[in-house]
N, C-alpha and C positions, 0 to 999 in steps of 0.2 A: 292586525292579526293576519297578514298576508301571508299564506304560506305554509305556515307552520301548525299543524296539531298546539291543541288545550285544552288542559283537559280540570275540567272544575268541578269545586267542591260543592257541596250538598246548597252550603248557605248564599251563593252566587242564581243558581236556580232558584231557590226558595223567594228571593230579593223580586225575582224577574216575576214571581205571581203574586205578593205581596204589597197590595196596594198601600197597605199603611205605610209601608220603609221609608216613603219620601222622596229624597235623591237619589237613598240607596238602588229604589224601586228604580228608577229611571237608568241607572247606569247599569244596575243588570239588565235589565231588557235590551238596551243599545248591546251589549254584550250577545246576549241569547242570540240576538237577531243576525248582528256580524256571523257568529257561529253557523246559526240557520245556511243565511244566502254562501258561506265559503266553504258549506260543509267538512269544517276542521275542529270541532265539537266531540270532546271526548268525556265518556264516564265509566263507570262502575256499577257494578250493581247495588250493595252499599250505599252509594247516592244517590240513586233511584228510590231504594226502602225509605232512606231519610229522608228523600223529599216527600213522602206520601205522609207518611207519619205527621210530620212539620206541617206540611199546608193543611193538613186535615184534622188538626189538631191542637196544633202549637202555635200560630199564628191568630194575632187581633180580629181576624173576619176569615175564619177556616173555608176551605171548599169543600164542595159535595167530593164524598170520597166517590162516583162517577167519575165529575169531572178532572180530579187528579188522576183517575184511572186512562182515562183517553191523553192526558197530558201526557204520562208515560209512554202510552203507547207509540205516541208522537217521537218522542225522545229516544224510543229505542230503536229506531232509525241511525242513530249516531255511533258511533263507535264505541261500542261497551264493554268493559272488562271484568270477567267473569273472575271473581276470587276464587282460590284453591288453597290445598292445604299447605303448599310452598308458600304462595301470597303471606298466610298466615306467620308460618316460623321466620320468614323475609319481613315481616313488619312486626315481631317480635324483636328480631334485633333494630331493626331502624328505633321502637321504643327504649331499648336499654343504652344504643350508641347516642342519641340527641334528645334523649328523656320529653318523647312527645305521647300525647295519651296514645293507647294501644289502637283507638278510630282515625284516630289523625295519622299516624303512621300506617295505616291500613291505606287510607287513600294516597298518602305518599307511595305506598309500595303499586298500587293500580296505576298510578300515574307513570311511575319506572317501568313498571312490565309493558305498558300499549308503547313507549316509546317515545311520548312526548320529553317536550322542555322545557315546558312552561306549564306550571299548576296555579289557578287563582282562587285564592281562599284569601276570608277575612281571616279565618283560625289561626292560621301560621303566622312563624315569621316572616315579614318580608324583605326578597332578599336573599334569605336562605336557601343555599343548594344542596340536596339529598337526593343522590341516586342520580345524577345526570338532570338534576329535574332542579328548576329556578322557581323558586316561589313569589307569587306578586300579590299585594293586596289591590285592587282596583278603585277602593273605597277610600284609599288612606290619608287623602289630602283631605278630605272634607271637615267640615264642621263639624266640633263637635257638638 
């Protein structure tokens, strides 16, 4: 990831605090971490809310909503992209042009606006380019 802005989805971070994931858990953190030291880590606000929500909730061994609150805090160090009401009607059409849910095309559109080129989600297709933005899964070779 030399170089270039990336900017990632909700379930990429979620993976990186999720000791249960396994490999998953592993290859997000090698991920977070690269992010971390080349300070080329991008997000949303959006996937900041999900990540809280998720690890404090929705995951096999939740955290202290504290500790996801300082995780955040952490995180908004990183380049974050504050949605608006364009973002909105701009990821309305991104939902009716490639019929992806109206969340999913929300963080496609966050990832268009800050400028990146590379979006990593398990959610997507990967592969698929929207908005000058290449989607990768980082997961996808694995076992299933």
């Amino acid at each position: 990831m030399q170089g270039n802005k990336v900017f990632l989805d909700t379930n990429i971070i979620v993976y990186a605090y999720d000791i249960s994931a396994g490999k998953k858990h592993e290859i997000a953190q090698e991920i977070m971490l690269d992010l971390w030291d080349s300070e080329l880590g991008v997000l949303s606000t959006q996937v900041l809310q999900e990540f809280f929500v998720t690890v404090t909730r929705k995951i096999p061994k939740p955290l202290d909503a504290k500790l996801a609150k300082e995780i955040i805090k952490d995180l908004l160090k990183w380049d974050v992209v504050v949605n608006d009401g364009d973002d909105i009607l701009e990821a309305i059409e991104i939902h009716l042009e490639h019929k992806f849910s109206f969340w999913d095309s929300m963080i496609i559109q966050a990832a268009a606006k800050s400028g990146v080129t590379l979006l990593l989600s398990e959610d997507l297709p990967k592969g698929k380019i929207v908005r000058g933005v290449t989607i990768e899964n980082p997961f996808i070779d694995l076992p299933l």
